[in-house]
C-alpha positions in Angstrom: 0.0 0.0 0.0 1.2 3.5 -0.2 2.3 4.8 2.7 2.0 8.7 2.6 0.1 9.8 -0.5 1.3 13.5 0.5 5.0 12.7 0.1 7.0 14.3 -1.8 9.8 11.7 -2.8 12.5 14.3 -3.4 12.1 16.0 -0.1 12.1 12.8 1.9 15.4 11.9 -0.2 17.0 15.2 1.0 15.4 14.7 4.4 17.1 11.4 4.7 20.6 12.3 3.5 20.4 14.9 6.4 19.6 12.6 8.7 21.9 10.3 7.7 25.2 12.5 7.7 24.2 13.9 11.3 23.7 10.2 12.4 27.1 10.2 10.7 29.0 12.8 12.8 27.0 11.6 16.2 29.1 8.1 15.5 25.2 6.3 15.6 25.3 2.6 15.5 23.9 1.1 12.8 20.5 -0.2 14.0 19.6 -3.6 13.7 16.5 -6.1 15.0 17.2 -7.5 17.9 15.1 -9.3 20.1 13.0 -7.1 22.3 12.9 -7.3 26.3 10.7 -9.7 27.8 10.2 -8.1 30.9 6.6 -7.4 31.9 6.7 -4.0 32.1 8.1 -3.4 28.7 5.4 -5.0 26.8 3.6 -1.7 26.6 5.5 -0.4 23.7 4.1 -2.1 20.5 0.4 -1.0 21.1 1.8 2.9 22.1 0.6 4.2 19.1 1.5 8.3 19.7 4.3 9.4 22.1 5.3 12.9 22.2 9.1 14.1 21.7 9.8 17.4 23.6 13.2 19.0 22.3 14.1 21.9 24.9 17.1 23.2 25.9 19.6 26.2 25.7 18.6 26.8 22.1 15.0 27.8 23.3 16.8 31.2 24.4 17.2 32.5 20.9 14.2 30.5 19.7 16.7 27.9 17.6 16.8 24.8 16.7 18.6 22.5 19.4 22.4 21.7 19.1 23.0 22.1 15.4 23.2 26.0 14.9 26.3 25.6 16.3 27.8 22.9 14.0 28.7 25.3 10.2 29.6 24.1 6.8 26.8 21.8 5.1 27.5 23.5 2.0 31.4 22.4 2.2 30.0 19.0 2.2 28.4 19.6 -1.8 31.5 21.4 -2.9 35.2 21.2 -3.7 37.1 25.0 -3.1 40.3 25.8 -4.5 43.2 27.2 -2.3 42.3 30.7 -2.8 38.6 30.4 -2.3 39.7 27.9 0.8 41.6 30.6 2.3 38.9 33.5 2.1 36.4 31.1 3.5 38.3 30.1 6.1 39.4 33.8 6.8 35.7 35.1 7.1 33.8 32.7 8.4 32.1 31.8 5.6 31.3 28.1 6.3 27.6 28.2 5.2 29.3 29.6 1.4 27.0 32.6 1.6 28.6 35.7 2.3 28.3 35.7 5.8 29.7 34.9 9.2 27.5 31.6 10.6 24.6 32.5 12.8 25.8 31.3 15.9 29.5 30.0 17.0 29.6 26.7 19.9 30.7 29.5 22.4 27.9 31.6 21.5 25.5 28.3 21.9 26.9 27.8 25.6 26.7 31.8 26.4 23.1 31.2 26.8 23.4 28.9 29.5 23.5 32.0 31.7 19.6 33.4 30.6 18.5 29.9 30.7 16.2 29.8 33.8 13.0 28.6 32.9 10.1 30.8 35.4 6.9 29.6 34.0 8.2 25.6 33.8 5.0 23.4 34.5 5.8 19.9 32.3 2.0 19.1 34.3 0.4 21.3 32.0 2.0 19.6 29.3 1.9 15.7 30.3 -2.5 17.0 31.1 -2.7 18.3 28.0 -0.9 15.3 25.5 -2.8 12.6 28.0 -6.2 14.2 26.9 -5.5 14.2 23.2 -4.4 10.3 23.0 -0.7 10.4 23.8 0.6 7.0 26.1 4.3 8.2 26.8 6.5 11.7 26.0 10.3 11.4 26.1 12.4 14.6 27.4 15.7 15.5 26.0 17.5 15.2 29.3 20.8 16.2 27.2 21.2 16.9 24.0 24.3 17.2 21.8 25.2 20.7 23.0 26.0 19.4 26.5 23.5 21.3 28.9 22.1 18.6 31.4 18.5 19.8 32.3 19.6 18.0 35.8 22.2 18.6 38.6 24.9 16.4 37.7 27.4 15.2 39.6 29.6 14.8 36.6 31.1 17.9 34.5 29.7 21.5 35.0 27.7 22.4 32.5 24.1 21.8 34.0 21.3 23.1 36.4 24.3 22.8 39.5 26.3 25.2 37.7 23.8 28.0 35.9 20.1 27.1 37.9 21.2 27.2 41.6 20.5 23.1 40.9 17.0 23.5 39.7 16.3 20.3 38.6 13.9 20.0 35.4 13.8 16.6 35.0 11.8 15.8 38.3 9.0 17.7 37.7 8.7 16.2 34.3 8.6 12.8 35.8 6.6 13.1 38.4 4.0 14.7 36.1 4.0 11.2 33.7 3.9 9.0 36.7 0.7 11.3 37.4 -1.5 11.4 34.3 -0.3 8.2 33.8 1.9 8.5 30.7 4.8 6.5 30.0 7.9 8.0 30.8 11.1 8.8 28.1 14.4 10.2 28.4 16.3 10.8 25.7 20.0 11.1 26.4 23.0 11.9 24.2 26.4 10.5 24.7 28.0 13.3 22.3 28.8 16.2 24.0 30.2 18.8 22.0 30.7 20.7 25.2 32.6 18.2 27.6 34.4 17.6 24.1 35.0 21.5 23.0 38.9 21.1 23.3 38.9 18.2 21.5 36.5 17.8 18.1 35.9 20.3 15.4 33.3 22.4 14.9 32.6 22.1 10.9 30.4 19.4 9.5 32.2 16.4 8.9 31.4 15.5 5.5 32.9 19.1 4.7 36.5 17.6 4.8 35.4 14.7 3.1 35.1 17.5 -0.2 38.0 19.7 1.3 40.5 18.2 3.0 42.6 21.1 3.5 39.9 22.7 5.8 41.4 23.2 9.2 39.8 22.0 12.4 38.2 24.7 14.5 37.7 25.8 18.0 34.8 27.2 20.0 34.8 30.2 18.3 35.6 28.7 14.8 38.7 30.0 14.5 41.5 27.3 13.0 42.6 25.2 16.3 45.8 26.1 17.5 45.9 23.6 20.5 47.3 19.9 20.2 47.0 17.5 23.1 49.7 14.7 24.1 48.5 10.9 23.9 48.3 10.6 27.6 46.1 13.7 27.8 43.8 12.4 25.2 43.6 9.5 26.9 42.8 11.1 30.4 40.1 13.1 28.4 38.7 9.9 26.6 38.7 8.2 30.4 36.7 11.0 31.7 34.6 11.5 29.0 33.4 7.7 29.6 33.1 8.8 33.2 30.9 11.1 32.4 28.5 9.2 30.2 27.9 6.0 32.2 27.9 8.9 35.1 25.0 10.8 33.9 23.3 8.1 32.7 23.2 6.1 35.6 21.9 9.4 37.8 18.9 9.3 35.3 18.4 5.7 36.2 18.4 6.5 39.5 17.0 9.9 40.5 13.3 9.7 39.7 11.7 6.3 40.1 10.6 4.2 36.9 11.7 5.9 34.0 9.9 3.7 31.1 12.1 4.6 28.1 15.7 5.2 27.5 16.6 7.1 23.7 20.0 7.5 23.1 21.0 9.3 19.9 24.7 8.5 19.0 27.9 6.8 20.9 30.6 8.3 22.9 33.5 9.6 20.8 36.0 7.4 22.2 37.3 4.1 22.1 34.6 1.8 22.6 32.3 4.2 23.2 29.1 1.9 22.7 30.2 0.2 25.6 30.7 3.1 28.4 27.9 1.6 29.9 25.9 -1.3 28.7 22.2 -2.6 28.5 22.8 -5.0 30.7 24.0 -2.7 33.2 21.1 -0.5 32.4 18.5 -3.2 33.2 19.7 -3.6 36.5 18.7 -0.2 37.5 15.2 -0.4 35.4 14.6 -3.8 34.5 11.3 -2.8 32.4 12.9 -0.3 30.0 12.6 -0.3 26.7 15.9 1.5 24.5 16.6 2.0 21.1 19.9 0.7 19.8 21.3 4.2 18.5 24.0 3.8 21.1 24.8 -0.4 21.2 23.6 -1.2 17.9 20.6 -3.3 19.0 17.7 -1.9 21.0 14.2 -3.1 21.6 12.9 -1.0 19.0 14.3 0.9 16.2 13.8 4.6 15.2 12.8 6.0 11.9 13.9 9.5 11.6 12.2 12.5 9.6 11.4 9.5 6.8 8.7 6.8 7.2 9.8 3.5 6.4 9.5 2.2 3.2 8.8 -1.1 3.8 7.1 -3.3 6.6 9.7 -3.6 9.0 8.3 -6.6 10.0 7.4 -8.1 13.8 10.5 -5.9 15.0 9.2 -3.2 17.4 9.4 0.5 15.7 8.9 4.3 15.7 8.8 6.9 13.8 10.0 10.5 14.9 9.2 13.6 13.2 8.5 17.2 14.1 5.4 19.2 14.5 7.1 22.6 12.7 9.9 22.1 10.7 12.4 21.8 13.8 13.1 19.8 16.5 12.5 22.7 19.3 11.9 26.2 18.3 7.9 25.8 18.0 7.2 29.3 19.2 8.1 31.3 15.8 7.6 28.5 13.4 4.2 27.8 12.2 3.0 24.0 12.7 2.8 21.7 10.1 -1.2 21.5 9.1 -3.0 18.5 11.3 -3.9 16.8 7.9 -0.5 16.0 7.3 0.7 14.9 11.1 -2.1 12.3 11.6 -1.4 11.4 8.1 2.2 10.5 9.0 0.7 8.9 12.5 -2.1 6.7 11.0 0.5 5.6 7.9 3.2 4.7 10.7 -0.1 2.5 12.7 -0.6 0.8 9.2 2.8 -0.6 9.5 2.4 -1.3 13.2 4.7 1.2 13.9 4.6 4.4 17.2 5.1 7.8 16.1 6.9 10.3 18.1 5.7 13.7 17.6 8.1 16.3 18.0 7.7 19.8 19.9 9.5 22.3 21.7 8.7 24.7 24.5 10.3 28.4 24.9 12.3 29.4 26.9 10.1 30.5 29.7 9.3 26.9 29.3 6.0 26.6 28.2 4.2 25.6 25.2 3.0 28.2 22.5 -0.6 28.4 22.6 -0.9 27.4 19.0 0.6 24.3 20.3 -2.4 23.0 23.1 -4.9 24.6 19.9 -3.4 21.7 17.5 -3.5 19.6 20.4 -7.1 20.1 21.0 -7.8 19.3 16.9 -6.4 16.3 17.3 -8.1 15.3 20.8 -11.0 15.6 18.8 -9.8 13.5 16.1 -8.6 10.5 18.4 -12.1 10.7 20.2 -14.2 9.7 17.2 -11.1 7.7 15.3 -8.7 6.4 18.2 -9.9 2.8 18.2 -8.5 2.5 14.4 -5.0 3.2 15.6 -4.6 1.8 18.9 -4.5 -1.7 20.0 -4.6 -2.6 16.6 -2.8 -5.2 13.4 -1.8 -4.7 10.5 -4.1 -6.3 7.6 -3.4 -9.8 8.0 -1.6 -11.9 5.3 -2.9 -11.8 1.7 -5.2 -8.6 1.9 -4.4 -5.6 0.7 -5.3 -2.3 0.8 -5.3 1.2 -1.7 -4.8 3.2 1.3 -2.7 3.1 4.9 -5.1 0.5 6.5 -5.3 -1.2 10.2 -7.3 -4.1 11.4 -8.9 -5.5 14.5 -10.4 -9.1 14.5 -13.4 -8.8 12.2 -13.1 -5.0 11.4 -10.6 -2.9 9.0 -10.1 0.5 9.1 -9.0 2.9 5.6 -7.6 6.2 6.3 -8.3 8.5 3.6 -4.7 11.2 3.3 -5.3 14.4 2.1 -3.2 16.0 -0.9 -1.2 19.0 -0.7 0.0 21.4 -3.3 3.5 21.7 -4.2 3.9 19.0 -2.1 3.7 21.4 1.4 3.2 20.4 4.5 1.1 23.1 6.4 -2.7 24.1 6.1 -2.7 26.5 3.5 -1.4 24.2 1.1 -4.1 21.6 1.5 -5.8 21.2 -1.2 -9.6 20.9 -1.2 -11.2 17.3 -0.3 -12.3 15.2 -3.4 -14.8 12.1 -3.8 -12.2 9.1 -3.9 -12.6 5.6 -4.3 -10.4 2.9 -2.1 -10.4 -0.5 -2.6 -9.4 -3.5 0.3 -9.2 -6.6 -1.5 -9.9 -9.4 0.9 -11.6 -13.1 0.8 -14.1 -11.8 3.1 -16.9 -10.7 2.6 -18.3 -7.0 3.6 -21.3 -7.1 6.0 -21.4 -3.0 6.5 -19.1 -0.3 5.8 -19.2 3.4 7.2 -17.6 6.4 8.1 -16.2 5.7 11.7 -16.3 9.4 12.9 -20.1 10.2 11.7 -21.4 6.6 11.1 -22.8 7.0 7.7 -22.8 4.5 5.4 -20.7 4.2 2.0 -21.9 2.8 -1.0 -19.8 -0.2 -2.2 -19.1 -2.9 -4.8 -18.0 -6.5 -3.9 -16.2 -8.2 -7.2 -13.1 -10.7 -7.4 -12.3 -10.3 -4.0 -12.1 -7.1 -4.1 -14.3 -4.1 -2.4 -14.6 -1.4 -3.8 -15.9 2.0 -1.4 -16.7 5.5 -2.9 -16.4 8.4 -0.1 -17.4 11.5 -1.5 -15.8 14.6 -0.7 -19.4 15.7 0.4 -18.4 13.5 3.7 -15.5 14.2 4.2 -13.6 16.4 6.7 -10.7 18.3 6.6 -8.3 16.1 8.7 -7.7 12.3 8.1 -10.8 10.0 7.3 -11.4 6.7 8.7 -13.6 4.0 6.5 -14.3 1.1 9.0 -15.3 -2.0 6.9 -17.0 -4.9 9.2 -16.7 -8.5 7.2 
């Protein structure tokens, strides 16, 4: 079946060549299947259905997108430069091949530590508000890539200790899952470009790959200038192991049953899969579920930005992607038309697959209104459609559907997508709702076949096998549309 009839194929292909060289410089493991945990408490996962991915960090000072502001030089990756033209980049700055210094340097990024202090922080108003609408779990970003710990660590000091008076944000964000009931997520990343500032570069990997030349650069991306002996680097590599197994086993620790552990990437150093292990892990939760972005095998695996392309079979699976067109600055970008989200959410169910919405509060750390809005659209959806993606199959073997479809015993459900012009993603470029026909082609036979949201019925043909069902644009709404077919 198709899986998004709104995708663009040449934006998903750019989409996942980004994702794929920043999963590149974050050293991710390859993913594979794996067997999943057994435990009791873990067997929640596969029916999750929607699980909301809160980005939120220093970056929500400026209103940016988290971590990767400060990383220049995409461009560098598409492009060989001569000497000369080397030199003048190199000279001004001028990483992004545009005329112009890049937006923010890594010292700039960790300047805003000092005006992060988060006064209106409630995570209870938004755990209330995602448990109304349908959401079963919401992972945090406890730390991402740019090395801020939303926590008082023990380990380093670049975290709520240091800059908050140790004002610790992760509590309150547990405590309000354990409350409404939601599953609880961390995400965690081992890179840290802070801990690591002496030490890495700051262009984008795959620029070197094109210019080699290109010298590596420092906090404020000026050409390094410092070199480090073996036995420092190896000091550095010890504590920088230190810290990751450090932090992560305070997250374990701190807050009762965390639920979820997402890693996103390995530690840059020898063995750095291995700084701490799943085994390990388990002993402090024995019910968690992780992903294998870290050790290479995980109890599910996470599809990023693209959909899969393919069943990916009895394995446990998610797909992220983001609300706006970021991971965390939702208060200036406009959100992606509702349409096109539950599209993405009811085309990862036909594949048996969660999807991890992604949002990101401000700074004052609360959500933008238009935020709870959307939220209440799609509460409305889930309360009329919700059985069609939760606790739910896929079409069992040999039937086939026209559309994204989801069964349950005797009953299947069709979602009907809606198109978009120029293949956009937001509201304005949906295009008007037509009368379409969808076909389910099945050995069984149709006893009744309605709209599940208003109940009407839909007229329908029976040949070969096949059924054939007209909706007419007449009954149709301006979100996702859900044909439940009894047999």
């Amino acid at each position: 079946m198709s899986l998004l009839l709104c995708a663009n194929v040449s934006a998903q292909n750019k989409d996942r060549e980004t994702v794929k060289a920043e999963h590149g410089m974050i050293g991710m493991a390859d993913e594979k299947k794996s067997a999943h945990s057994t435990h009791p408490d873990a067997q929640w996962y596969p029916d999750a259905s929607l699980g909301l991915f809160i980005h939120w960090g220093l970056s929500s000072v400026k209103d940016m997108d988290i971590s990767w502001p400060m990383i220049p030089g995409r461009p560098l990756a598409t492009k060989t430069l001569d000497s000369a033209e080397l030199a003048r980049v190199v000279a001004q700055k001028d990483y992004n091949l545009n005329g112009k210094p890049p937006l923010i340097t890594p010292n700039e990024y960790w300047a805003m530590a000092k005006d992060f202090n988060p006064q209106q922080y409630n995570p209870e108003e938004w755990i209330k508000a995602a448990k109304a609408v349908g959401f079963t779990y919401a992972v945090l970003t406890a730390r991402h890539h740019e090395g801020f710990a939303l926590w008082p660590s023990a380990y380093g000091d670049f975290d709520t200790k240091t800059f908050m008076g140790g004002k610790d944000l992760i509590k309150p964000f547990v405590d309000a899952c354990h409350k409404y009931g939601m599953k609880v997520g961390l995400y965690y990343s081992p890179p840290n470009w802070y801990f690591d500032r002496d030490y890495m570069t700051f262009l984008y990997y795959r620029g070197y790959q094109a210019n080699p030349g290109l010298p590596q650069v420092d906090g404020d991306l000026n050409p390094r200038k410092n070199t480090h002996t073996p036995e420092e680097i190896k000091r550095h590599q010890a504590a920088y192991g230190a810290m990751v197994k450090g932090q992560v086993e305070e997250l374990m620790t701190r807050y009762g049953k965390i639920d979820l552990l997402w890693f996103d990437g390995k530690a840059p150093i020898p063995n750095g899969a291995n700084v701490i292990t799943q085994e390990e892990i388990r002993k402090l939760q024995p019910g968690i579920v992780m992903n294998p972005r870290m050790h290479g095998k995980g109890d599910f695996i996470t599809f990023e930005r693209n959909p899969p392309k393919e069943d990916p079979g009895d394995t446990w699976a998610e797909f992220c992607n983001t609300w706006t067109n970021s991971w965390a600055n939702s208060n200036t970008q406009p959100l992606r038309s509702n349409a096109f989200a539950l599209g993405e959410f009811v085309s990862a169910r036909a594949w048996g697959v969660n999807y991890l919405l992604g949002v990101g509060p401000t700074k004052e750390g609360i959500f933008p209104e238009a935020m709870y809005t959307n939220m209440k659209v799609v509460q409305g959806w889930m309360e009329k459609n919700g059985v069609s993606v939760k606790n739910v199959d896929q079409l069992p073997a040999g039937e086939t559907a026209s559309v994204p479809a989801t069964s349950k015993g005797k009953l299947c459900y069709l979602f009907v997508l809606h198109q978009f012009k120029n293949n956009g993603k937001y509201e304005q470029d949906r295009l008007p709702a037509e009368d379409v026909t969808i076909t389910l082609k099945t050995a069984a036979k149709p006893r009744s076949i309605k709209m599940l949201a208003s109940g009407e019925k839909l007229n329908y043909t029976y040949n070969n096998q096949e059924i054939s069902v007209t909706v007419p644009a007449s009954k149709r709404t301006n979100l996702v549309d859900v044909v439940r077919v009894e047999l």
